[in-house]
N, C-alpha and C positions, 0 to 999 in steps of 0.2 A: 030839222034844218040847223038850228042850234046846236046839237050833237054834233051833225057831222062839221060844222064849224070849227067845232071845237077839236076833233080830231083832228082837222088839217092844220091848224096852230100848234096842236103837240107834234105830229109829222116833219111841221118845216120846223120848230127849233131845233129836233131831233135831227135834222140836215144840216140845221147851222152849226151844232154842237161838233156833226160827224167833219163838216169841215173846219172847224179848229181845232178838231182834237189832230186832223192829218197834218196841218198846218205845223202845229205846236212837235205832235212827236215826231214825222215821218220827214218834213220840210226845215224843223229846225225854228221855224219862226220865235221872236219875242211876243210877248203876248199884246206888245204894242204894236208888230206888225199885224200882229192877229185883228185887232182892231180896225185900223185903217183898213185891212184886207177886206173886211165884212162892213163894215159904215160902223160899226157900235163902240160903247164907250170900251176903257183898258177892262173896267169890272166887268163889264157884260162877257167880254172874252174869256176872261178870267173864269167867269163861272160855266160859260159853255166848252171849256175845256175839263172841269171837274166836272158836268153831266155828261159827257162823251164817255169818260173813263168809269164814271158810276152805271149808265145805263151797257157799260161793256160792248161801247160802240170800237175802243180803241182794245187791241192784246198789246203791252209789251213786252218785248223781250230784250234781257241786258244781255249785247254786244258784248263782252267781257270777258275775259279770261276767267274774273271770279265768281262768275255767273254757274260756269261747271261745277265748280270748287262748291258752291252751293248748294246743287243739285246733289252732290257727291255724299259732301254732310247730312242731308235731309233723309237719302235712301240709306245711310247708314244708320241713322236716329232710327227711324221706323221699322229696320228688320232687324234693332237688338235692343228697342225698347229702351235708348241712353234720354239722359235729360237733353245731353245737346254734342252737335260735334262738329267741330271747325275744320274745318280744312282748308289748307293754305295751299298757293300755287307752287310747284314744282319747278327745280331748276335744273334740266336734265343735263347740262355739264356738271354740274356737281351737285347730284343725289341725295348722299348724307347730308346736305349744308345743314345746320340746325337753324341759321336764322329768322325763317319762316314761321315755325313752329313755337320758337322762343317769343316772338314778338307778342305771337295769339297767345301763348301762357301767359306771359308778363300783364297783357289786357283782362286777362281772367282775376288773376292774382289779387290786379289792382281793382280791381271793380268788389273784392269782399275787405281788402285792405280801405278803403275810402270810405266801408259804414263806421256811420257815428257808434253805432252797437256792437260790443263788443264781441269779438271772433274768434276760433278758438280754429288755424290753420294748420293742416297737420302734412308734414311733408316727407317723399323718400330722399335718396341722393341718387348722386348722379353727374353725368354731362347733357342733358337735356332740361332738367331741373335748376342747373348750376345757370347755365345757356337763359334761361326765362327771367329768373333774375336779375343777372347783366341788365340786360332790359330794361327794366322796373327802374321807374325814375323814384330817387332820393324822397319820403314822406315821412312823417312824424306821426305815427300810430302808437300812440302809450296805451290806449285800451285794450289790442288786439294781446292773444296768447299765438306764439309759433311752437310748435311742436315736432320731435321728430320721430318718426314713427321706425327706427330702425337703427343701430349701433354702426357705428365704420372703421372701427377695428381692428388689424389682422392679427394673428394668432403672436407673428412678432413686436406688437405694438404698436407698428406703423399705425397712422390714418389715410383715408384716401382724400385727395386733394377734393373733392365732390360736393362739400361737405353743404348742405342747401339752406339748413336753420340757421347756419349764426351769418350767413351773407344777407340771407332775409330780413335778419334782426340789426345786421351794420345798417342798412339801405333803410331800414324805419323804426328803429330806437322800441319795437316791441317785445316784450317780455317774452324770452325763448327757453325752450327745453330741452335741448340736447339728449338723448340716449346716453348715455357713459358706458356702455356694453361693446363687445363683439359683434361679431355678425353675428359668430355661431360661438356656443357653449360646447364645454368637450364629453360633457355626460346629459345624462337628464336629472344629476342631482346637481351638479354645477347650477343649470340653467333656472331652479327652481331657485337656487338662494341668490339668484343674481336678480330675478323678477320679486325676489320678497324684499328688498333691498327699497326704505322707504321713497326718494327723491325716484327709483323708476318706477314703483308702485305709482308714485303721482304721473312721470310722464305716462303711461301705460294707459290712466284715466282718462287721462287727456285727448289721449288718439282715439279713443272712444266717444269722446264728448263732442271732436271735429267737427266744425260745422260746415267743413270742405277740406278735402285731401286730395294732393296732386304728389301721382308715383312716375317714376320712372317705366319703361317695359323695354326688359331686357329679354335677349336670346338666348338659349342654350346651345353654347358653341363653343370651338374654341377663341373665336375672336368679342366672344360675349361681355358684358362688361362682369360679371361675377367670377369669372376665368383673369380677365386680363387685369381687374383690380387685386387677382392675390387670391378670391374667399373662397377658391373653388379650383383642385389640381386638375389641370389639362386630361389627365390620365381617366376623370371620372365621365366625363363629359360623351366617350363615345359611346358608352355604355347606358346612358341617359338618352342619347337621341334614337338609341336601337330601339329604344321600352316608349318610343313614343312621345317623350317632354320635350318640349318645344322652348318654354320661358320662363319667366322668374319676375316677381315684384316684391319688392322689401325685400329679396334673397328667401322665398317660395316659390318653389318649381311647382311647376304645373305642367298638363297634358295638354292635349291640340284640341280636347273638349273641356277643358279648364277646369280639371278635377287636380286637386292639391297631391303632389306624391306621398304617399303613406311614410312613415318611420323613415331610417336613413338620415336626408338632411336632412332634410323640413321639421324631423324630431329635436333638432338642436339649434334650430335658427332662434333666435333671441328676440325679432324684430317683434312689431305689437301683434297680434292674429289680422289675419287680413279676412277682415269681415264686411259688407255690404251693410250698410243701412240704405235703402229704396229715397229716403226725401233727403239725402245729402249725397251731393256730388263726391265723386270716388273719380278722380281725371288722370286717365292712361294717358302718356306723354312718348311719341316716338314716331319715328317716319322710316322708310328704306327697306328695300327686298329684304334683306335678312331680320326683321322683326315682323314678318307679316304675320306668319305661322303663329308667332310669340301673341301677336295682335289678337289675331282671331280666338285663340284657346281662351286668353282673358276676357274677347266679346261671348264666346260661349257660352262660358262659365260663371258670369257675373260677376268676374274678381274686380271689374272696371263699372259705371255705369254713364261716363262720359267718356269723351276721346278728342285729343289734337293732335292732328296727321296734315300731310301732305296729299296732295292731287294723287301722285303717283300710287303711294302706297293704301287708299282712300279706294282705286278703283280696282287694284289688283283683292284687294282682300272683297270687294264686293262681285269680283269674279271668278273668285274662289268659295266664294260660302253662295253663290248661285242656286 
């Protein structure tokens, strides 16, 4: 008799719990009306609302737009093995917008920018990159190193407006290192006294040292950004998408299964080697139909091992690599 006493006491809390967990999520109540509702005190409700939810009397599910956006990241995390991937909502009037994306970079950024222990941030360029930073509220990080993992260069001297480490270093007085190089060298004996050359000797170490690097991902096209910045003539470009390359990080092209192209450019690109280390974040940065392809050869290939994307481009590249 005891027993079964006992059971019908855990039974009915388990009823009282099931109704203020309905109360609480389904009804909206405060957990004052929860009280009054049931005769018991605020705490009692209080806690029969957190046995509702622990004994899995209540499912919820976020009404949300960024509840998808969630969903989106999570299946992408688990079928490419990244440390993590954000994905922000989409604005189908205007697709390219970068400020979705910028925002979630800018929170990434700041979140290794705010350790007290010193970081060593290694960065490409870009307008997605350029875009994250904007963002980035004004801090004072004297212990961090910025680093940049690639030259901006053209062959005429120019630079490109893009430029991500010394905006990085204006916005938080960190100690940066510039590349002083080209994109591309014009032999491979150029390229060799230009990497022996001691100040990029050190930056060079340094992109290896990263204890997080966030690249751009670009397309191979004509409207690509390594075409329309200058480092790449229109003319080569058809002949690239015919052989299968899809995109480029640091100014390395790659294939749609993210295999780097042999000799050609990539024999004369300057930028640091685009290498994977597994326990440091490697953050692909880009959204929009025309980098999807670009997207997936990098998720292939493990030239990426994190991603911030958008909803849209988020669900087309997970229904393409199906």
């Amino acid at each position: 008799m005891a027993g079964q006493g006992k059971q019908d006491q855990t039974a009915g809390r388990l009823d009282d719990a099931a109704r203020a967990g309905w109360l609480y999520y389904v009804a909206g109540n405060t957990q004052d009306e929860i009280a009054r509702a049931l005769g018991v005190s605020r705490q009692s409700a209080q806690r029969l609302v957190s046995l509702a939810l622990s004994e899995g009397l209540i499912k919820v599910q976020v009404d949300h737009p960024i509840a998808h956006c969630m969903e989106l990241g999570q299946s992408l995390a688990e079928r490419f093995g990244l440390h993590f991937c954000d994905v922000v909502p989409s604005d189908p009037e205007r697709p390219e917008l970068l400020t979705g994306i910028a925002i979630a970079g800018a929170a990434q950024m700041t979140r290794y920018l705010k350790s007290k222990e010193p970081k060593i941030i290694a960065l490409g360029t870009g307008r997605a990159l350029r875009a994250c930073i904007e963002q980035m509220p004004s801090m004072s990080c004297p212990q961090h190193k910025i680093v940049s993992r690639l030259g901006n260069i053209n062959a005429d001297g120019s630079a490109t407006p893009y430029n991500a480490v010394i905006r990085m270093a204006d916005k938080t007085g960190a100690a940066h290192y510039p590349m002083p190089l080209p994109v591309q060298a014009n032999s491979l004996e150029e390229l060799k006294a230009l990497h022996s050359n001691r100040p990029v000797r050190k930056t060079l170490d340094l992109c290896r040292a990263a204890d997080v690097t966030f690249v751009g991902i670009g397309q191979i096209s004509i409207t690509g950004p390594i075409v329309v910045d200058g480092f790449m003539p229109a003319s080569e470009v058809a002949e690239l998408v015919a052989a299968g390359y899809v995109g480029e990080i640091t100014s390395y092209i790659y294939n749609v299964d993210g295999r780097l192209l042999e000799g050609s450019f990539n024999a004369l690109v300057a930028s640091a080697p685009l290498e994977i280390i597994d326990d440091r974040p490697m953050i692909g940065i880009g959204l929009g139909t025309a980098k999807v392809g670009a997207t997936i050869g990098a998720l292939k290939g493990r030239l990426i091992n994190a991603l911030i994307t958008d909803e849209a481009t988020a669900a087309q590249i997970l229904s393409e690599t199906a």
